[in-house]
PAGU-57004 format. One line per field, with one value per residue (C-alpha): x, y, z; residue in three letters; residue number from 1; chain. Coordinates in Angstrom, 1 decimal, padded with zeros to 4 digits. Each point is the difference from the previous one (the first is absolute). Example, Ala and Ser with C-alpha at 12.3 -4.5 7.8 and 13.67 -1.06 7.14 Angstrom:
BEGIN
xx [012.3,001.4]
yy [-004.5,003.4]
zz [007.8,-000.7]
type [ALA,SER]
seq [1,2]
mol [A,A]
END
This chain:
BEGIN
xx [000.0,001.7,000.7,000.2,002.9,-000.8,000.2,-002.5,-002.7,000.0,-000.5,-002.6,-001.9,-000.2,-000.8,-002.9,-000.5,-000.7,-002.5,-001.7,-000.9,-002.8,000.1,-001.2,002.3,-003.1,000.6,-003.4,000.1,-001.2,-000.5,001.0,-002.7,-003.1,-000.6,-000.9,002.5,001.3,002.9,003.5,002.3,003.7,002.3,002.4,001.3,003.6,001.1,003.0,-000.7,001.5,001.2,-004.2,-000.5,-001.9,-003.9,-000.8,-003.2,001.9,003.9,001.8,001.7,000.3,-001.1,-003.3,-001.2,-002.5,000.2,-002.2,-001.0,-002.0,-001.2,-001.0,000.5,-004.1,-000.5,001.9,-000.9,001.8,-000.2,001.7,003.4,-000.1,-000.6,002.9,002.4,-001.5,000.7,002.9,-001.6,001.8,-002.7,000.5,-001.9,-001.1,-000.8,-001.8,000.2,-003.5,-000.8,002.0,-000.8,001.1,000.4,003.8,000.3,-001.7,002.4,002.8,-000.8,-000.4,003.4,001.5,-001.7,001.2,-001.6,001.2,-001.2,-000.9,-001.0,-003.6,000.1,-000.9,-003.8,-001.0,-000.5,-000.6,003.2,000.1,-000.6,001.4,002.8,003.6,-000.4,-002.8,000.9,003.5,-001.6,-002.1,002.6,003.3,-002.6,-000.6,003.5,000.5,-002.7,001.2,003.6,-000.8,-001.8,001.8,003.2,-000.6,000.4,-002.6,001.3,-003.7,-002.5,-003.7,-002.6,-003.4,-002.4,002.6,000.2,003.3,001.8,003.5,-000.3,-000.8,003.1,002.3,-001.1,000.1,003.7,000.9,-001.5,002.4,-002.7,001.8,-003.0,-004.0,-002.3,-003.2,-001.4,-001.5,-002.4,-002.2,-001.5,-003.6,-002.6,-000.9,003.3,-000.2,003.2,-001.1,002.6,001.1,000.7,001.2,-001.3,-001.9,002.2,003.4,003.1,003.6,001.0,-003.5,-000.5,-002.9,-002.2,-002.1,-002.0,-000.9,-003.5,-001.6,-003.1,000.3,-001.5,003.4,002.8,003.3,001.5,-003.0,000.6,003.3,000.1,-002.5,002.3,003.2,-002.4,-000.1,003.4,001.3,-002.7,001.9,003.2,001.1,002.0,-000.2,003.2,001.4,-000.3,003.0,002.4,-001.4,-000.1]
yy [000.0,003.5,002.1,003.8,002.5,002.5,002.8,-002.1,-000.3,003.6,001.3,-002.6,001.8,003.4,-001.2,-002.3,002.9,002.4,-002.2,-000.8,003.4,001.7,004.1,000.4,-003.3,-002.0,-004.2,-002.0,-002.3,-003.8,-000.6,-003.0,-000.6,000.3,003.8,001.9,001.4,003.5,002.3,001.0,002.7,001.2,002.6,-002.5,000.0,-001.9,-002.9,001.3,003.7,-000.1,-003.2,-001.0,-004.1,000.0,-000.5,-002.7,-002.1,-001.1,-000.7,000.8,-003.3,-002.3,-003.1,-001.3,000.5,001.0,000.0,-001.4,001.8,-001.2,002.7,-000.1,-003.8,-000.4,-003.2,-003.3,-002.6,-003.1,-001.0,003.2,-000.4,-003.7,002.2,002.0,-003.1,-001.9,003.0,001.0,003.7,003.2,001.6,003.3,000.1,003.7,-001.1,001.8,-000.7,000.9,-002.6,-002.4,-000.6,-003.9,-001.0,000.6,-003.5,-000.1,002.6,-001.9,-003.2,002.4,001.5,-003.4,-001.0,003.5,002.7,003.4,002.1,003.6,002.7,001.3,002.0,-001.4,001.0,001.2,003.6,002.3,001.8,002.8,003.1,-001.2,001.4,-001.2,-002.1,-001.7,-001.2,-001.3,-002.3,-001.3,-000.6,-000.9,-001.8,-002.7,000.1,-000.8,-003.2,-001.6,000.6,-001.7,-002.7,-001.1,001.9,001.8,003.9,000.9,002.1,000.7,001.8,000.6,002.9,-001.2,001.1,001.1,003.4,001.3,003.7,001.3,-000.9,-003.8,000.2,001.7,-003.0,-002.7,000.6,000.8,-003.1,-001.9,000.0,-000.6,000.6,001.2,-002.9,000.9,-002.1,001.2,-003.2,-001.6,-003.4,000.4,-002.4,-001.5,-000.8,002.6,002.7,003.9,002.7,003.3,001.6,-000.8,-002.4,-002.8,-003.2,-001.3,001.1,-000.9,001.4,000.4,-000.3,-001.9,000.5,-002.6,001.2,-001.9,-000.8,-002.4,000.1,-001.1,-002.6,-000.9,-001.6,002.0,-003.2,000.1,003.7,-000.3,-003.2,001.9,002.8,-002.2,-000.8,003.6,000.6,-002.4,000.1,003.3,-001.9,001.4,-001.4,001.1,001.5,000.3,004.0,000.3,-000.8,002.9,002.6]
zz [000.0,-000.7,002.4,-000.3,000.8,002.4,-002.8,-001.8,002.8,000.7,-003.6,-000.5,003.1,-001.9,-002.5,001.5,002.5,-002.6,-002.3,003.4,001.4,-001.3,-000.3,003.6,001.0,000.6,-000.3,000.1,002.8,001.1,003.5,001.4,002.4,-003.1,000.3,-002.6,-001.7,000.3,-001.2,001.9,-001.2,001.0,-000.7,-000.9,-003.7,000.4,001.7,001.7,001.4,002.9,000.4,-000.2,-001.6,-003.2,-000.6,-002.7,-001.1,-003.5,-000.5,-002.9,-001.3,-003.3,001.7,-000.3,003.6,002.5,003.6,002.1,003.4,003.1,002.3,003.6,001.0,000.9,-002.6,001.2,-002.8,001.0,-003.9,-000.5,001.6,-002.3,-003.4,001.3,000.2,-003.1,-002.5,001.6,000.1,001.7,001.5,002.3,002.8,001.5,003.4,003.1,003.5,001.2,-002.9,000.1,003.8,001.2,-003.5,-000.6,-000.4,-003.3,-001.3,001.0,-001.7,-003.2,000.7,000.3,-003.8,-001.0,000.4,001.4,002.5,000.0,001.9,-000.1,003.7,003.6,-000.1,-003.7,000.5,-002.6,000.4,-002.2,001.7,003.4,001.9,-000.5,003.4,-000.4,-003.6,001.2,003.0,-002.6,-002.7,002.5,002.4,-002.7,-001.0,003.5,000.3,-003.2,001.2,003.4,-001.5,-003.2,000.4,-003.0,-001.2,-002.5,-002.5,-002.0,001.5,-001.2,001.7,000.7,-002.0,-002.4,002.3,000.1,000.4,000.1,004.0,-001.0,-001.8,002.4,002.6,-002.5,-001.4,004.5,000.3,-002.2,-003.3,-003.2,-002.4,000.2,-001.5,-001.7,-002.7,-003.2,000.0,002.6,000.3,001.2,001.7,-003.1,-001.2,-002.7,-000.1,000.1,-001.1,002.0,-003.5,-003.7,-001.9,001.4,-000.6,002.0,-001.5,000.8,003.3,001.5,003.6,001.3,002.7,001.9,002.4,003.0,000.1,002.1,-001.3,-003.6,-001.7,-001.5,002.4,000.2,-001.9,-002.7,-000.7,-000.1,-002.5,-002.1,-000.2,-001.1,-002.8,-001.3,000.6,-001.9,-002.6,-000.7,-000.1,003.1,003.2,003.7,001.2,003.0,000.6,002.8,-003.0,-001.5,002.7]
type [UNK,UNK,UNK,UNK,UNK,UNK,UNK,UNK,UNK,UNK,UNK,UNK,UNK,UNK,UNK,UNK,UNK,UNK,UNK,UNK,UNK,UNK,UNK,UNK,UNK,UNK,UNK,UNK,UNK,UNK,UNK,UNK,UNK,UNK,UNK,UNK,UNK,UNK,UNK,UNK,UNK,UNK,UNK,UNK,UNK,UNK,UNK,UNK,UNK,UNK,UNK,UNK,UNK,UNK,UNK,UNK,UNK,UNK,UNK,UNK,UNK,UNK,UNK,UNK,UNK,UNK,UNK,UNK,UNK,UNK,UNK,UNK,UNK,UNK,UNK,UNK,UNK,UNK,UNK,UNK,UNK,UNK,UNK,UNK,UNK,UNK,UNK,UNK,UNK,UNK,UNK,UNK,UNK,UNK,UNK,UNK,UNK,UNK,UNK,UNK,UNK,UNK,UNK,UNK,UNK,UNK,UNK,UNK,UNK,UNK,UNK,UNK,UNK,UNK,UNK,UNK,UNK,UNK,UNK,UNK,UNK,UNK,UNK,UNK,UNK,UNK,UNK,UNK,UNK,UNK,UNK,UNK,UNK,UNK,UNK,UNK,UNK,UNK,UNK,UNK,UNK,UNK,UNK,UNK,UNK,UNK,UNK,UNK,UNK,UNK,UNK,UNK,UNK,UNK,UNK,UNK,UNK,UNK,UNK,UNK,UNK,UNK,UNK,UNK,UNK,UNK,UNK,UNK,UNK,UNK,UNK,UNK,UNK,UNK,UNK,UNK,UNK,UNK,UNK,UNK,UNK,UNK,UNK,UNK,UNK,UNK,UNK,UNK,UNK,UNK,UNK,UNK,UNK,UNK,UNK,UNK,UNK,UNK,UNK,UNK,UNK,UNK,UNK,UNK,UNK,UNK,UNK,UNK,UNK,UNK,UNK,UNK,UNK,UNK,UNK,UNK,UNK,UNK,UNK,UNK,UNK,UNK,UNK,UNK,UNK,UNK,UNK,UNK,UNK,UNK,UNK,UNK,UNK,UNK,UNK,UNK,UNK,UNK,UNK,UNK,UNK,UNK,UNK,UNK,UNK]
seq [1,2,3,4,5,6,7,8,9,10,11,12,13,14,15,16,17,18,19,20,21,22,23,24,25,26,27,28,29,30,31,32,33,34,35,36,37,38,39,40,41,42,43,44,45,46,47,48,49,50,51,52,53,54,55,56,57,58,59,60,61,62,63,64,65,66,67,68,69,70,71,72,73,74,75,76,77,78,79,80,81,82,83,84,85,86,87,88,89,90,91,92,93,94,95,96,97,98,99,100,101,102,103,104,105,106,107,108,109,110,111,112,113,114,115,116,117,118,119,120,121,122,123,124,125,126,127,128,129,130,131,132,133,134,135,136,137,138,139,140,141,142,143,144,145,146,147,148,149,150,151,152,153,154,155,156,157,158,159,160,161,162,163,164,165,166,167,168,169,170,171,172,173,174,175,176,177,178,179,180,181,182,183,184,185,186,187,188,189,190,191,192,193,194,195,196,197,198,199,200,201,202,203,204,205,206,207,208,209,210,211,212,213,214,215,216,217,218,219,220,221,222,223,224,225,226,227,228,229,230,231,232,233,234,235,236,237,238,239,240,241,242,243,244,245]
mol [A,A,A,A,A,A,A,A,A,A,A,A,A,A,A,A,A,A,A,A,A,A,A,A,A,A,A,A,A,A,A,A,A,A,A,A,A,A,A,A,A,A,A,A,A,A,A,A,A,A,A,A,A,A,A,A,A,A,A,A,A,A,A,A,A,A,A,A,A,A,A,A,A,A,A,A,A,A,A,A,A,A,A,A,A,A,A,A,A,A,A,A,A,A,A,A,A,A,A,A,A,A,A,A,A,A,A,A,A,A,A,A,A,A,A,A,A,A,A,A,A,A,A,A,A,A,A,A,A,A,A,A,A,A,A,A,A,A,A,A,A,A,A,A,A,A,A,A,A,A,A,A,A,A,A,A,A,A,A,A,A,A,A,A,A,A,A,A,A,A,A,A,A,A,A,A,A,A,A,A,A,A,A,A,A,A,A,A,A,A,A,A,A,A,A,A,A,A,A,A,A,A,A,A,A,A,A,A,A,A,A,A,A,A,A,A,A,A,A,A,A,A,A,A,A,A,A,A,A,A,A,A,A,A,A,A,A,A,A,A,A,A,A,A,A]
END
């Protein structure tokens, strides 16, 4: 899998940054929790003012991938942590405390068959607009609890909601955050992909979002299985997005 330079990663991230923002900086959000959607904006444009990690829903590479990303930690399908072994897949996982609750476990049986795990805050606040305090004991807390737990330093990072601000940013790179993670598509309940902006199809160096949502009629494993389908359908692979970041 290629990795990229430094250099590269941050002029992909003005590049992404300034396709993503609209004129009043607004980026259409997906909430992890089955809100409705709603809108975020900063007064970020670069990746690197001040030392600040870059915001990214798409990376800029040749290779044939997407990325898929699990938020929150609420869904636990047994089956799911067997799909993870059987295709050999390099899932990130954008865990929360508050969510996650006793069921650390789980994610490390997924960790052991692969997958990576991220950093998605200690209680899934809506962070954007907070002070600088509050948003780095949400951000370093969780840092903190994967740390303890699976001796890990998460180096991605992704806002609830999508909400971010030049704060979030601030507490995210003092935290140890390498990158931002949004997604420019998102798996809903159905099993059917929805699209922040552009066209509506996957395209080499999407990220994914799946949701967690408890409620649907469609397992975690089903979803996901039906979303392999489409992916490679469009002759696609998944990729492991920390090589990329």
């Amino acid at each position: 899998m290629r990795r990229r330079s430094p250099a590269a990663v941050v002029c992909a991230g003005v590049i992404l940054l300034a396709g993503c923002a609209g004129a009043a900086g607004e980026r259409a959000e997906a909430d992890g929790r089955g809100q409705s959607p709603a809108h975020a904006s900063s007064d970020v444009r670069g990746p690197d003012r001040g030392g600040l990690p870059p915001v990214v829903d798409h990376v800029g590479t040749p290779d044939r991938v997407v990325f898929l990303t699990y938020d929150d930690g609420a869904e636990r399908d047994p089956s799911f942590v067997g799909l993870v072994r059987e295709r050999r897949l390099p899932v990130s996982m954008f865990l929360t405390d508050s969510v996650v609750g006793p069921g650390y476990g789980h994610f490390a049986r997924l960790r052991a068959v692969g997958a990576s795990l991220q950093n998605h805050t200690l209680d899934h606040s809506a962070l954007r607009g907070l002070p600088y305090a509050s948003q780095r004991a949400e951000v370093c807390g969780q840092q903190y609890k994967l740390h303890s737990r699976f001796g890990i330093r998460p180096r991605l990072f992704r806002p609830p909601y999508g909400r971010y601000d030049t704060t979030t940013l601030r507490a995210a790179a003092d935290c140890g955050i390498r990158a931002v993670v949004l997604w420019r598509a998102s798996l809903n309940a159905d099993g059917a992909l929805t699209y922040t902006r552009g066209k509506p199809a996957l395209r080499p160096g999407d990220v994914i979002s799946v949701p967690s949502d408890e409620s649907a009629s469609l397992t975690l494993t089903e979803r996901t299985r039906r979303l392999l389908r489409e992916i490679e359908g469009r002759e696609l692979r998944v990729g492991r997005l920390e090589d990329y970041l």
